[in-house]
MIKOL-593953 format. One record per atom (N, C-alpha, C): residue number from 1; residue in one letter; atom name; x, y, z. Coordinates in steps of 0.02 Angstrom, whole numbers, plus 50000, padded with zeros to 5 digits. Example, Ala and Ser with C-alpha at 12.3 -4.5 7.8 and 13.67 -1.06 7.14 Angstrom:
+-----+---+----+-------+-------+-------+
:   k : r :  a :  east : north :    up :
+-----+---+----+-------+-------+-------+
:   1 : A :  N : 50660 : 49716 : 50390 :
:   1 : A : CA : 50615 : 49775 : 50390 :
:   1 : A :  C : 50660 : 49835 : 50390 :
:   2 : S :  N : 50642 : 49888 : 50354 :
:   2 : S : CA : 50684 : 49947 : 50357 :
:   2 : S :  C : 50645 : 50002 : 50394 :
+-----+---+----+-------+-------+-------+
% end
This chain:
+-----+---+----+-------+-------+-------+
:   k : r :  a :  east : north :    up :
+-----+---+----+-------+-------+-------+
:   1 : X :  N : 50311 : 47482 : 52923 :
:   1 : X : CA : 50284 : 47531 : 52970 :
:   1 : X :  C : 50340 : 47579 : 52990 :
:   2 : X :  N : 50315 : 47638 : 52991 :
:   2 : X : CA : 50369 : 47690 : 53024 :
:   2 : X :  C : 50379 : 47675 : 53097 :
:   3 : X :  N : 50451 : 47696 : 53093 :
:   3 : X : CA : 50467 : 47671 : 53171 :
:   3 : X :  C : 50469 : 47751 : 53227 :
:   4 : X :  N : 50455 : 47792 : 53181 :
:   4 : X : CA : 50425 : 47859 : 53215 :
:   4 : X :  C : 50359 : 47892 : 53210 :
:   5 : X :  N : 50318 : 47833 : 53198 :
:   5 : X : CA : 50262 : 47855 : 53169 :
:   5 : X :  C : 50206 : 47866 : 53258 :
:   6 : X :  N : 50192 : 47925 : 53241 :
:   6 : X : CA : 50154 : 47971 : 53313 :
:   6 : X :  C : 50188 : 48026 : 53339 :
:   7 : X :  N : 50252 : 48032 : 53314 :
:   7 : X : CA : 50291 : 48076 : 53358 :
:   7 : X :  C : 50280 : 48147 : 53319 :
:   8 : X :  N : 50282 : 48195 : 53362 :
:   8 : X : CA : 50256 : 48287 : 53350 :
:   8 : X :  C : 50326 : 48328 : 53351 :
:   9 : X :  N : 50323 : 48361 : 53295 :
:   9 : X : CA : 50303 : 48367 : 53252 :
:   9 : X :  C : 50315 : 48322 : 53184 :
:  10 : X :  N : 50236 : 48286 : 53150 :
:  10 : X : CA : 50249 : 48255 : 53119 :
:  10 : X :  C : 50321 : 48239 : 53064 :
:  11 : X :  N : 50304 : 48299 : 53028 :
:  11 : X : CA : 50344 : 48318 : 52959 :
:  11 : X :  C : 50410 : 48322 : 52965 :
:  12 : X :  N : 50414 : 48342 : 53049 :
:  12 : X : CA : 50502 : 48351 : 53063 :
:  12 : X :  C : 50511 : 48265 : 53057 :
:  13 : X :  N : 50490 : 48237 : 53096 :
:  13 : X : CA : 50512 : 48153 : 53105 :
:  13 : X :  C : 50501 : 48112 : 53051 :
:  14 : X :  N : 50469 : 48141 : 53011 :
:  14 : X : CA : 50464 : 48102 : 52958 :
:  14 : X :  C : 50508 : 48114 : 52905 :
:  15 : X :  N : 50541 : 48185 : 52899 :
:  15 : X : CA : 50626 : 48196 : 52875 :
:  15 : X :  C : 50681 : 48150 : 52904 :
:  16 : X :  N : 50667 : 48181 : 52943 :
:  16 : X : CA : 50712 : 48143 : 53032 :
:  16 : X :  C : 50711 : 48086 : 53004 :
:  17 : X :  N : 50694 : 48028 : 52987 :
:  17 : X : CA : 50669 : 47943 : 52952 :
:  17 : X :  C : 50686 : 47946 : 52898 :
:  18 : X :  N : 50677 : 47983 : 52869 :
:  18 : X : CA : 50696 : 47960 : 52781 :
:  18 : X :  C : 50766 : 47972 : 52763 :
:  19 : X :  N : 50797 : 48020 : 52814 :
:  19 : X : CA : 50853 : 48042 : 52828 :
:  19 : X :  C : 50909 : 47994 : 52853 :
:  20 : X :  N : 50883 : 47971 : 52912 :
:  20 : X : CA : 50908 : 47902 : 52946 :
:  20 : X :  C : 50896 : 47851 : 52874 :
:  21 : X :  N : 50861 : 47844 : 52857 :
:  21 : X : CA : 50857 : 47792 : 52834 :
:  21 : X :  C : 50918 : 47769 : 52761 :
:  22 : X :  N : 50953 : 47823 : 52733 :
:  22 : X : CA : 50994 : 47819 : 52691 :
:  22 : X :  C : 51051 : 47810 : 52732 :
:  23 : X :  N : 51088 : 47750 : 52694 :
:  23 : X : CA : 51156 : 47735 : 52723 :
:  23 : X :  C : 51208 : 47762 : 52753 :
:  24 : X :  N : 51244 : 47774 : 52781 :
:  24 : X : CA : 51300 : 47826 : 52765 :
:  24 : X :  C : 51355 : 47821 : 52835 :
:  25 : X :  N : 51392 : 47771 : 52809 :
:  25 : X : CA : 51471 : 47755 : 52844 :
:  25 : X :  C : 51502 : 47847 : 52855 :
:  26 : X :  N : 51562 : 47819 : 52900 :
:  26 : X : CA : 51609 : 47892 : 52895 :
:  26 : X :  C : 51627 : 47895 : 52811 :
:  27 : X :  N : 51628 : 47957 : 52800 :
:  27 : X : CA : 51632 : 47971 : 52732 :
:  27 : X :  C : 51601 : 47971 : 52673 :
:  28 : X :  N : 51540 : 47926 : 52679 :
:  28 : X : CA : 51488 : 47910 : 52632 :
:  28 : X :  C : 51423 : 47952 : 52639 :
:  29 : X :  N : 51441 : 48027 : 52620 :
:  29 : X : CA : 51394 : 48049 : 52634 :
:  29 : X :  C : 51333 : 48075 : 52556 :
:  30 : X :  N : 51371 : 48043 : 52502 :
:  30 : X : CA : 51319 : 48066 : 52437 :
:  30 : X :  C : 51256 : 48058 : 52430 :
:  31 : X :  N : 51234 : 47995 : 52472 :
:  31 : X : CA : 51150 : 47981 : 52460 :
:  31 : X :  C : 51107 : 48041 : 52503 :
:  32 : X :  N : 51129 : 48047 : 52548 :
:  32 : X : CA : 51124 : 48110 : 52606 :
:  32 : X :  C : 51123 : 48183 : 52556 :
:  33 : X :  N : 51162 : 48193 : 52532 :
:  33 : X : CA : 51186 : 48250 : 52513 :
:  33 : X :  C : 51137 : 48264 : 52435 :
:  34 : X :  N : 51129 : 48205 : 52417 :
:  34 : X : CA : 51097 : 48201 : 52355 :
:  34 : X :  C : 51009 : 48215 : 52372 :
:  35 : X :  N : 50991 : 48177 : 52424 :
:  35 : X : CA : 50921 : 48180 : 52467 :
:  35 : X :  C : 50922 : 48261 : 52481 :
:  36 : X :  N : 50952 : 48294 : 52510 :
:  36 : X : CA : 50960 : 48361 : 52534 :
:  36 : X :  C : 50951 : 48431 : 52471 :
:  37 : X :  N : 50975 : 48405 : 52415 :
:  37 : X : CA : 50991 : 48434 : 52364 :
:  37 : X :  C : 50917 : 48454 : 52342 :
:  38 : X :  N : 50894 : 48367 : 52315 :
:  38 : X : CA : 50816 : 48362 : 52296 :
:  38 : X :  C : 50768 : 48407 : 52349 :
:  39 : X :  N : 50788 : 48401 : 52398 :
:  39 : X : CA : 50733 : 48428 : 52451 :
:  39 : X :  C : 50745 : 48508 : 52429 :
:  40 : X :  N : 50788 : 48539 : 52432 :
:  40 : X : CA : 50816 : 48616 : 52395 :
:  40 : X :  C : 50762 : 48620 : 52321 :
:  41 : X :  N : 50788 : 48580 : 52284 :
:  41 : X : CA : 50760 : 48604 : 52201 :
:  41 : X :  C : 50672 : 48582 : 52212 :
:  42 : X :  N : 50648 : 48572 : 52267 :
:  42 : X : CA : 50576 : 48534 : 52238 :
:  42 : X :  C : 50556 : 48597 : 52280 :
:  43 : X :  N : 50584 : 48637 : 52328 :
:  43 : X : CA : 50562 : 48690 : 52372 :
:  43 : X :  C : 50581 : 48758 : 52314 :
:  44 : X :  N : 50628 : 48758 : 52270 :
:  44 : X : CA : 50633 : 48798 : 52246 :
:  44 : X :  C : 50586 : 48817 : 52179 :
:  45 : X :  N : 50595 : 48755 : 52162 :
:  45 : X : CA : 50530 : 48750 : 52094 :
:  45 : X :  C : 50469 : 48773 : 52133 :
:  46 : X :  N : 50452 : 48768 : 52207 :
:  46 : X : CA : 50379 : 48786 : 52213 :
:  46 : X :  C : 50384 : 48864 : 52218 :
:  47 : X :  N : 50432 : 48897 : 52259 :
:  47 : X : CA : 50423 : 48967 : 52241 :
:  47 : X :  C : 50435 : 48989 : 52154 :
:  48 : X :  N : 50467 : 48949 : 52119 :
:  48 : X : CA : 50463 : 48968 : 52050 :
:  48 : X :  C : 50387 : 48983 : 52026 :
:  49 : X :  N : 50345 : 48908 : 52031 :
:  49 : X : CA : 50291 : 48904 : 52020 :
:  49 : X :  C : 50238 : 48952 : 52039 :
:  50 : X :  N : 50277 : 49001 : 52082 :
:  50 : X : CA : 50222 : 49037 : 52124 :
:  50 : X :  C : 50249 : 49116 : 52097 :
:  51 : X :  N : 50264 : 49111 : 52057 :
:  51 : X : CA : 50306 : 49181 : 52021 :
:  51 : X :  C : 50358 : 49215 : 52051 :
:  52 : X :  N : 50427 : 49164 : 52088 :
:  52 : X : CA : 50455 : 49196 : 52129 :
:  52 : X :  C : 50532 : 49198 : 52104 :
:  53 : X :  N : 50561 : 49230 : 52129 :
:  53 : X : CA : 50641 : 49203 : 52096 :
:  53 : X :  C : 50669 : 49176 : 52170 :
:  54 : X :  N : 50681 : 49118 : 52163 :
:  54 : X : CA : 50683 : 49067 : 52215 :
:  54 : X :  C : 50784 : 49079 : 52218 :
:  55 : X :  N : 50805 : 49080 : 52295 :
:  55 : X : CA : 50855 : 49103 : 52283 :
:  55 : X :  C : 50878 : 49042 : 52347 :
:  56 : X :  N : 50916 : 49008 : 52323 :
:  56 : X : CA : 50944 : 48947 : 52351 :
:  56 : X :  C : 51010 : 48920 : 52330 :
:  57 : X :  N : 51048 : 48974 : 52404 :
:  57 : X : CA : 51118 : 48960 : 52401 :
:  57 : X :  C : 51149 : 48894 : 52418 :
:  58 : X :  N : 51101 : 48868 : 52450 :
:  58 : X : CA : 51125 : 48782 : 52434 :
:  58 : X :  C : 51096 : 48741 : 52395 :
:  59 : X :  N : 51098 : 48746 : 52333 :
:  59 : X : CA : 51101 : 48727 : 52252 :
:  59 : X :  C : 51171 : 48754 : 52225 :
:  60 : X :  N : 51181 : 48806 : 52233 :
:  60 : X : CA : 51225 : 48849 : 52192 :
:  60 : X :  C : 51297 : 48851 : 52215 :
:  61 : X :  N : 51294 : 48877 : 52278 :
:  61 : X : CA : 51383 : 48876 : 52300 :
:  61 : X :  C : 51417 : 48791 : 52310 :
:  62 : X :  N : 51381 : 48753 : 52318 :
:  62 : X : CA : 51404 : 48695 : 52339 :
:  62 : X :  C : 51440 : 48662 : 52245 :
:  63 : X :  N : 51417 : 48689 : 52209 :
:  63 : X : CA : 51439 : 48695 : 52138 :
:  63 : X :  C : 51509 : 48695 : 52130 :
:  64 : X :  N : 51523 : 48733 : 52183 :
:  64 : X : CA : 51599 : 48766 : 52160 :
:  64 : X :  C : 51652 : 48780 : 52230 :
:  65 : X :  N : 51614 : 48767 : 52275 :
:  65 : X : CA : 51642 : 48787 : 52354 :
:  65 : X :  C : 51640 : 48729 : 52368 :
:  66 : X :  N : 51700 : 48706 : 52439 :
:  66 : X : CA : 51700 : 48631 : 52452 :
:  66 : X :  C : 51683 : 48638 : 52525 :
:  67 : X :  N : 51621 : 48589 : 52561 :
:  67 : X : CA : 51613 : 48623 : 52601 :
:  67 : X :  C : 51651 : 48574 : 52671 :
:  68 : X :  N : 51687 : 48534 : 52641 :
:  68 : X : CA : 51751 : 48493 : 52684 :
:  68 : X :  C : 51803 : 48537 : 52700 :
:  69 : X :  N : 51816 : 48606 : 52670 :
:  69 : X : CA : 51880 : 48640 : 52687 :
:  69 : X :  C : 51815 : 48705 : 52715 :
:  70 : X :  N : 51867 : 48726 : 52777 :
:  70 : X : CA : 51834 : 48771 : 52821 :
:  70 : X :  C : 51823 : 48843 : 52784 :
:  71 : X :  N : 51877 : 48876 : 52772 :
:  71 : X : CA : 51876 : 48942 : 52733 :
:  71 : X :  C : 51825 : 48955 : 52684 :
:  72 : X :  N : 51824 : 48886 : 52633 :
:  72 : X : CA : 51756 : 48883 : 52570 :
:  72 : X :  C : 51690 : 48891 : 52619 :
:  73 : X :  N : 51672 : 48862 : 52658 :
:  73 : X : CA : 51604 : 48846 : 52692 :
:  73 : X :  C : 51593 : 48892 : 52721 :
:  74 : X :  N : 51652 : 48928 : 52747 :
:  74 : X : CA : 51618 : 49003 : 52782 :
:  74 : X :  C : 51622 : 49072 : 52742 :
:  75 : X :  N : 51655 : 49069 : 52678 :
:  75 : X : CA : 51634 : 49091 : 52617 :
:  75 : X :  C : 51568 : 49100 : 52590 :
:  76 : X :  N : 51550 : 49039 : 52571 :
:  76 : X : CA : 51491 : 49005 : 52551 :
:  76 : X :  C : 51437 : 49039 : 52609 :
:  77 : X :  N : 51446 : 49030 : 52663 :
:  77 : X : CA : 51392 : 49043 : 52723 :
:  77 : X :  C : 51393 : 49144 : 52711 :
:  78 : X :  N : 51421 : 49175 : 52702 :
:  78 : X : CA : 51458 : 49253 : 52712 :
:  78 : X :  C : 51397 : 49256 : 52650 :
:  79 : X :  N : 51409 : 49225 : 52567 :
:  79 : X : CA : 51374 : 49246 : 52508 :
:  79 : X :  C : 51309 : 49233 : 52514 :
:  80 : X :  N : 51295 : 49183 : 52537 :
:  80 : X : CA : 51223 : 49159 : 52581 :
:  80 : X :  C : 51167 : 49216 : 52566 :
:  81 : X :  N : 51212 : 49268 : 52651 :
:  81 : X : CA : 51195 : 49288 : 52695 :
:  81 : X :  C : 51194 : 49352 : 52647 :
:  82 : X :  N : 51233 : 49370 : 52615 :
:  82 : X : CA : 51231 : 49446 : 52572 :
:  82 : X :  C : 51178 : 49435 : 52510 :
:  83 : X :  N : 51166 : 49371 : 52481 :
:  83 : X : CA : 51091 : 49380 : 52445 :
:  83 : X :  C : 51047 : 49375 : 52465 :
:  84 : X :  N : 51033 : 49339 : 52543 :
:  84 : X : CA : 50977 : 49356 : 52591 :
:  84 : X :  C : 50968 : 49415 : 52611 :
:  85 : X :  N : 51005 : 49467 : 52604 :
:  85 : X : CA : 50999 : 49537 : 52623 :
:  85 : X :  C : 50952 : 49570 : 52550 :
:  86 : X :  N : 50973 : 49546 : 52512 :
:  86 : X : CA : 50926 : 49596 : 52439 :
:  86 : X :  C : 50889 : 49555 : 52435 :
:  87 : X :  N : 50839 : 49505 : 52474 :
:  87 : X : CA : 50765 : 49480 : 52467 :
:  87 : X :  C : 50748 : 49518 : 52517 :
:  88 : X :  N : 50685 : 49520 : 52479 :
:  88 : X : CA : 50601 : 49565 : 52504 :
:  88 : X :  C : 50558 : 49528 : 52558 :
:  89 : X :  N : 50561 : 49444 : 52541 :
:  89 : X : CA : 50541 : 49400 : 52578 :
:  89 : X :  C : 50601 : 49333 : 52593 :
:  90 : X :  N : 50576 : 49309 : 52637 :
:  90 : X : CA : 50619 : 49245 : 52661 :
:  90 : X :  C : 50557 : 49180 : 52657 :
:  91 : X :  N : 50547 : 49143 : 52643 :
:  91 : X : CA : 50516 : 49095 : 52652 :
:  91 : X :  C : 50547 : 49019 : 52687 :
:  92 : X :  N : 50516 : 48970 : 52723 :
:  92 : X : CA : 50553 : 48931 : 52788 :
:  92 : X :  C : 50508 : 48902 : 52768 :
:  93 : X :  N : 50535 : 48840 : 52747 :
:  93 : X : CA : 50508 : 48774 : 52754 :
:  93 : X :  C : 50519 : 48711 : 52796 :
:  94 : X :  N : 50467 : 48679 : 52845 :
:  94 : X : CA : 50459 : 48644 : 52894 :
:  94 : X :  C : 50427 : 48670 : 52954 :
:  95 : X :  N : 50435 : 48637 : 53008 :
:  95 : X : CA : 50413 : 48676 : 53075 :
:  95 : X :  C : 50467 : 48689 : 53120 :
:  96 : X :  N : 50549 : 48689 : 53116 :
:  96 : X : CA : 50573 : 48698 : 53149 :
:  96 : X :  C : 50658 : 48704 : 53106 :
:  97 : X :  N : 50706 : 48750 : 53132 :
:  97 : X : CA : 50759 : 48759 : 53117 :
:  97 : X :  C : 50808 : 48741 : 53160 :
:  98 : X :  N : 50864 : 48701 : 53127 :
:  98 : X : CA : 50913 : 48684 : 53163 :
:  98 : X :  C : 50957 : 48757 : 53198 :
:  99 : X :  N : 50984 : 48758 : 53228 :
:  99 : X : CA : 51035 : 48798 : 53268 :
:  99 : X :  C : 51078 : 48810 : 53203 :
: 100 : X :  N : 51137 : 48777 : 53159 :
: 100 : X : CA : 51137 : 48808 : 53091 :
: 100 : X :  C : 51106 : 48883 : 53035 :
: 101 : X :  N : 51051 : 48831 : 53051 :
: 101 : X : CA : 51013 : 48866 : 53001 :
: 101 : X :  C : 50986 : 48922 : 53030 :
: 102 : X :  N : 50991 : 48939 : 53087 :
: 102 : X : CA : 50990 : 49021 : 53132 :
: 102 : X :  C : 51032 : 49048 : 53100 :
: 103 : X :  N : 51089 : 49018 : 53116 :
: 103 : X : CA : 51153 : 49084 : 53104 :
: 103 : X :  C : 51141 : 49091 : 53015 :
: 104 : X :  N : 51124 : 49055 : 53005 :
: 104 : X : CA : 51126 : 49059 : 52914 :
: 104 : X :  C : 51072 : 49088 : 52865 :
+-----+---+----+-------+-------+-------+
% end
C-alpha cells in the first residue's frame, strides 16, 4: 500500500514516493539520477510522438557538464535558458514546479 496514498495533488505524491523510495546514502545519488533521466526521455519521446522537436537540456548537458562543480551547473543552467528562448512553445509537465525549476 502507498504510504501517500489520498494526498492532493495526486501525481505530485506519487513522484514524491517513488522518489523516496530509491535508496540513496550521502553520495549515492545514481538510482535517483537515473529515475530522473527516464522521467526526461519518456516526456520527451511524447512531444516527439506528437511531431515536436522535444528540447531537453537535461538529457543533453549533463552529458558533458558536471553538475557537482558550481561554474558547469550554472553554465549548463545559462544554455538551458538560451534554447528556451528560440522555442515557440514551452510545455510543463506535472501540477506543480519546484522553486528551481522557476528560475530555469
Amino acid at each position: 500500500m502507498k504510504v501517500l496514498q489520498g494526498l492532493e495533488p495526486a501525481s505530485v505524491f506519487g513522484f514524491f514516493e517513488e522518489i523516496c523510495s530509491i535508496p540513496h546514502g550521502s553520495g549515492n545519488t545514481r538510482q535517483i539520477s537515473d529515475y530522473l533521466v527516464e522521467f526526461a526521455r519518456k516526456y520527451a519521446r511524447f512531444a516527439y510522438e506528437k511531431g515536436c522537436l522535444p528540447v531537453a537540456p537535461h538529457l543533453y548537458f549533463p552529458q558533458f557538464l558536471k553538475e557537482s562543480d558550481v561554474q558547469e551547473r550554472m553554465a549548463g543552467i545559462q544554455f538551458g535558458l538560451s534554447l528556451l528562448k528560440e522555442c515557440r512553445e514551452v510545455w510543463v509537465f506535472g501540477e506543480m514546479m519546484s522553486t528551481n525549476g522557476c528560475g530555469q
